[in-house]
N, C-alpha and C positions, 0 to 999 in steps of 0.2 A: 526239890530245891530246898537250900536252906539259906535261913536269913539268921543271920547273927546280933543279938541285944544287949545292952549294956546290963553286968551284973548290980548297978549301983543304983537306976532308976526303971530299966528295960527299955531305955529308949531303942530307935530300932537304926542301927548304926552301916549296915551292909544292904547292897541291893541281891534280892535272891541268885544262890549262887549253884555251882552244882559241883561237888567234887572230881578233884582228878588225883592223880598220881601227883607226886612230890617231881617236880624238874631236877634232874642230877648237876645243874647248873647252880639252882638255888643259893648256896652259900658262897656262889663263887667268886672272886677277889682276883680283878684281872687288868692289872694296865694302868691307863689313867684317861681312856675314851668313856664316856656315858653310853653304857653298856643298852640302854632301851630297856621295855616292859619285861617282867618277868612272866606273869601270867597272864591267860588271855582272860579278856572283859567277860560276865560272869561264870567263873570258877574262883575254886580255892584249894587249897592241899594243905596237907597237915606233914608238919615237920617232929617227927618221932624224935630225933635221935639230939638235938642240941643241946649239951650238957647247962644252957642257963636258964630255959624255961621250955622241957618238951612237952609238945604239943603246941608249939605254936601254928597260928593259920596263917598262912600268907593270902593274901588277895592284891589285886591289881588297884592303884590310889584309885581311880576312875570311880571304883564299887562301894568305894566310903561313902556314909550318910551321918550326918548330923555330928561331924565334929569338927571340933577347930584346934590349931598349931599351940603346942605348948614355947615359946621362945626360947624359955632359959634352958629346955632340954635339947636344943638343935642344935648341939655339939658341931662346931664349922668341921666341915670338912674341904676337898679343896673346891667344888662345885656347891653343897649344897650337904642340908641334913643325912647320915650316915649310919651303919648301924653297930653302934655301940654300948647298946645294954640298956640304955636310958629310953625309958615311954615318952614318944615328945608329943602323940596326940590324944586329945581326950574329949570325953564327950559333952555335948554343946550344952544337953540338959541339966546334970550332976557336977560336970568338973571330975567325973572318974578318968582316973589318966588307963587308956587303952589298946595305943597300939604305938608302931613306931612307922616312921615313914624312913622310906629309902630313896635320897635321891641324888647321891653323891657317885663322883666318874668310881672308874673301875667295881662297880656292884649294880646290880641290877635292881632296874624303880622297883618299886614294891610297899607293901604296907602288913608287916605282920603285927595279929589280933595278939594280943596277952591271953594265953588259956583262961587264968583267973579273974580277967577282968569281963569276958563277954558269955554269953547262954548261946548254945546251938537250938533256933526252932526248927525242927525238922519236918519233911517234907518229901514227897515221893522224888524220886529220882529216875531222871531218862536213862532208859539202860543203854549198856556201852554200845558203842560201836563196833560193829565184829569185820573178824581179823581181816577180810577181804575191801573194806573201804579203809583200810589201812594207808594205802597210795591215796586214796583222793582229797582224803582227809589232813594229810601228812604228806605233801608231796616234796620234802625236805628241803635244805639250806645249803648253800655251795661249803664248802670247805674254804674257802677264798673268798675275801672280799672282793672292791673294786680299786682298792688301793694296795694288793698286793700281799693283805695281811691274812693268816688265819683266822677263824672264825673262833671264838671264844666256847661256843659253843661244842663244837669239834675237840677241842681240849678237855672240855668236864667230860664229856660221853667215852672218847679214847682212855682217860682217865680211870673210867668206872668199869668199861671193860677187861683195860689194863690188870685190873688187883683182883676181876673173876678170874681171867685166865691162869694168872699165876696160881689163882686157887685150885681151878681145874686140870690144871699140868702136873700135880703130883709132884715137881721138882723133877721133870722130866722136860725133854725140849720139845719146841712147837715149832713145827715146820709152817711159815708164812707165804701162800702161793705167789708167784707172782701177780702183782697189781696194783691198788689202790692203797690195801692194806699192809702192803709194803712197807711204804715211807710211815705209817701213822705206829705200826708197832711191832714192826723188828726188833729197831734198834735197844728198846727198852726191855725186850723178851731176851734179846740174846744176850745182854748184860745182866740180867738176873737169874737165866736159867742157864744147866748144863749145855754146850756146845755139841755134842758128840753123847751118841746112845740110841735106843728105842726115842724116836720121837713121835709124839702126838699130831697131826695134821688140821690145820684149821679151814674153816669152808664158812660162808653165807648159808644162811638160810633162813625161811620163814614163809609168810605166805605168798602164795603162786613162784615160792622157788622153794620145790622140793629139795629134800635131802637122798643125796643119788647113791650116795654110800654114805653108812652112818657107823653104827659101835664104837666100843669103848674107845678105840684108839683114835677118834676124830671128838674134834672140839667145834661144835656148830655155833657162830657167833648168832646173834637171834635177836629179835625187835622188842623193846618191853612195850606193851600196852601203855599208852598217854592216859589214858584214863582209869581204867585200874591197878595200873604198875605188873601187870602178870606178864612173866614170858610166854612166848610161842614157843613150842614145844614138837621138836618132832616123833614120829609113832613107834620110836623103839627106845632102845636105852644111851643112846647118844649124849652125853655131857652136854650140857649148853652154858655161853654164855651172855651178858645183856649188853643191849648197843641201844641209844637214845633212838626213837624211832624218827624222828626227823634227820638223823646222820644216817639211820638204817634204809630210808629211803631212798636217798640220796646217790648212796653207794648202790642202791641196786634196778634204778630205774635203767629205762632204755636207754643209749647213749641218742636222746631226741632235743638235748637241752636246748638248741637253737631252731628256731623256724625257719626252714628252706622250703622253695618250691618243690611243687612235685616231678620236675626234671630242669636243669641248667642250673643258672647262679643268684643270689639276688644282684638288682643291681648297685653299681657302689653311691648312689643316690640317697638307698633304701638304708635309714637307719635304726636299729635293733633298740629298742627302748630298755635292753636288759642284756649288755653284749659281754662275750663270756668273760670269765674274771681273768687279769694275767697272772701270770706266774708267782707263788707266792717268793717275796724276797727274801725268806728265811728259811729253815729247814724246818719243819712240825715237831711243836711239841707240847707232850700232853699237861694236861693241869698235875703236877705231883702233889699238892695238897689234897686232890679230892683223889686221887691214886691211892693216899698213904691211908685218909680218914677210912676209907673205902675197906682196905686191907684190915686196918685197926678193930672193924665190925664184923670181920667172916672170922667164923668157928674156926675154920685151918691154921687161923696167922698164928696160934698154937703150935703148931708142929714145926719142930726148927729148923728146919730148911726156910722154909717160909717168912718165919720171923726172921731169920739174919737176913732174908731177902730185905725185910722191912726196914730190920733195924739202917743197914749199909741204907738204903734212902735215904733215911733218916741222917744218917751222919754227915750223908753227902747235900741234903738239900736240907739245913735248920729251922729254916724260917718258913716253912709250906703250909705249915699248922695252925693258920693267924684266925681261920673261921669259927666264929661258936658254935 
C-alpha cells in the first residue's frame, strides 16, 4: 500500500492506497450528466501520458486527508469545480497547493495529486488478481443505461480498441462476426479501412474463452487487466487487441443477466430491482477523442496508411482533442 505526503511539510494527505491500471475512461469529456466516481475507494493510477504534468495520480476525493478547497482556483464550471490546469486544493498544514479536484458534469469526480507537489511512501502491495476471478471481480456494466442512453464508459473502451485495431489491421480489412460487436465497430472499421481484399477476422477472447482458431490472419479482442494494465494473451502468435475489462465482461458473460425461475415465468407481481435496459435511442458511438489520442501514441500511426486514417478523423471531427 502507498500513502501519499505533502512535499512541503510531509503532512500525510491520502488514505493508504494500492495501485491499478490507468481507467481508458480517465480523461474523458462527455455530455453534460455527472459522470460518478472515477476510481474505486482505495486505489490510484498514474497518468503517463498528459502533456501538462505527467505523472499525475488520480485518486478518488473520498481518499483525501488533510486538505482544504483553494476558492479563487475553482474555476466555475457548470456544476461544480473542473479540470482546468489550476491546483484548487492544498494542504491544511503548509498551504502547499496539491491536487485538483473534479467535480463538474461531463468529467469524472476525481482528485488528481500534483507529481511535484506529493512523496510516494511506499509499501508492500497485494498481488493482482489472476486472470480467472476476472468475471467475479469485474462482472461488467450494461452498455445501456435505464434511460435509453449509452454508457460513457462503452465509448472510451470501443474508443481505445478502435485505434488498436486499426493498428493491427495492417491497412487491411476486418471482418466483424455477426453480434454485439457489430453495432459498436463496424461502422468505424469500414470507413477507415479498405472494403474489399484479404481480410483479417476478429473473435473474443480471454479467459475460460479460448481461442479456437488463432494466427496471423485473426485479430483476438482481449481483456486488459484492471489492475496491472497487461493483456491476456493467447498461446500462439495471434495479434491481440485491448477491450476495458469491465465492457470485456460484459460482452462475454452467459446470456443469464435476468433472474428467472428454474421452470415457468415470474409472476407479473414480481418486480426485478434491476430490469433490463431498453433500447438504446441512438445508434453507438465511440468516444473519437480517445480514439484519435489513442492512435496519436501507437508506433504505426507512422505509416501512411494509418496516418491519413488519423489525419481524415481529424479533419472530420476538430474538436475531439479538448483532453490534457
Amino acid at each position: 500500500m502507498t500513502l501519499f505526503t505533502c512535499t512541503g511539510c510531509d503532512a500525510v494527505l491520502t488514505a493508504p492506497l494500492s495501485r491499478v491500471a490507468l481507467p481508458v475512461h480517465a480523461r474523458q469529456r462527455w455530455g453534460h450528466e455527472l459522470l460518478g466516481l472515477l476510481m474505486e475507494p482505495g486505489t490510484y493510477a498514474v497518468d503517463p501520458h498528459t502533456s501538462r504534468s505527467p505523472g499525475e495520480i488520480v485518486i478518488t476525493p473520498g481518499d483525501l486527508r488533510g486538505t482544504v478547497m483553494i476558492p479563487a482556483n475553482c474555476e466555475a464550471g457548470c456544476c461544480g469545480p473542473g479540470d482546468f490546469g489550476h491546483l484548487n486544493t492544498a494542504c491544511a498544514r503548509c498551504g502547499n497547493q496539491v491536487a485538483t479536484r473534479v467535480d463538474d458534469c461531463g468529467q469524472w469526480q476525481c482528485t488528481w495529486l500534483h507529481p511535484s507537489a506529493v512523496r510516494a511512501v511506499m509499501g508492500p502491495e497485494p498481488a493482482p488478481a489472476p486472470w480467472h476471478r476476472l468475471r467475479e471481480l469485474h462482472p461488467g456494466i450494461p452498455a445501456v443505461d435505464l434511460d435509453g442512453v449509452h454508457h460513457p464508459m462503452w465509448a472510451a473502451a470501443i474508443g481505445e480498441s478502435l485505434a488498436h485495431l486499426l493498428a493491427a489491421s495492417h491497412g487491411t480489412p476486418i471482418t466483424v462476426p455477426p453480434g454485439p460487436l457489430t453495432g459498436l465497430l463496424r461502422r468505424t472499421l469500414d470507413t477507415l479501412l479498405p472494403r474489399r481484399g484479404p481480410a483479417k477476422t476478429l473473435v473474443l477472447a480471454g479467459p475460460d474463452l479460448p481461442l479456437r482458431h488463432g494466427g496471423p490472419e485473426v485479430i483476438a479482442l482481449v481483456p486488459r487487466h484492471p489492475q496491472t494494465g497487461l493483456l491476456w494473451h493467447p498461446h500462439d502468435d495471434t495479434p491481440v487487441a485491448p477491450l476495458a475489462a469491465d465492457v470485456w465482461t460484459y460482452l462475454t458473460r452467459p446470456d443469464d443477466r435476468l433472474p428467472t425461475p428454474a421452470s415457468g415465468t415470474l409472476h407479473r407481481s414480481i418486480h426485478l430491482d434491476h430490469p433490463s435496459p431498453p433500447p438504446a435511442r441512438l445508434g453507438f458511438e465511440p468516444d473519437y477523442a480517445i480514439l484519435l489520442r489513442t492512435l496519436a501514441r501507437l508506433p504505426q500511426v507512422s505509416e501512411p496508411w494509418l496516418r491519413a486514417a488519423y489525419d481524415r478523423l481529424l479533419r472530420e471531427r476538430p474538436y475531439t482533442l479538448h483532453a490534457p
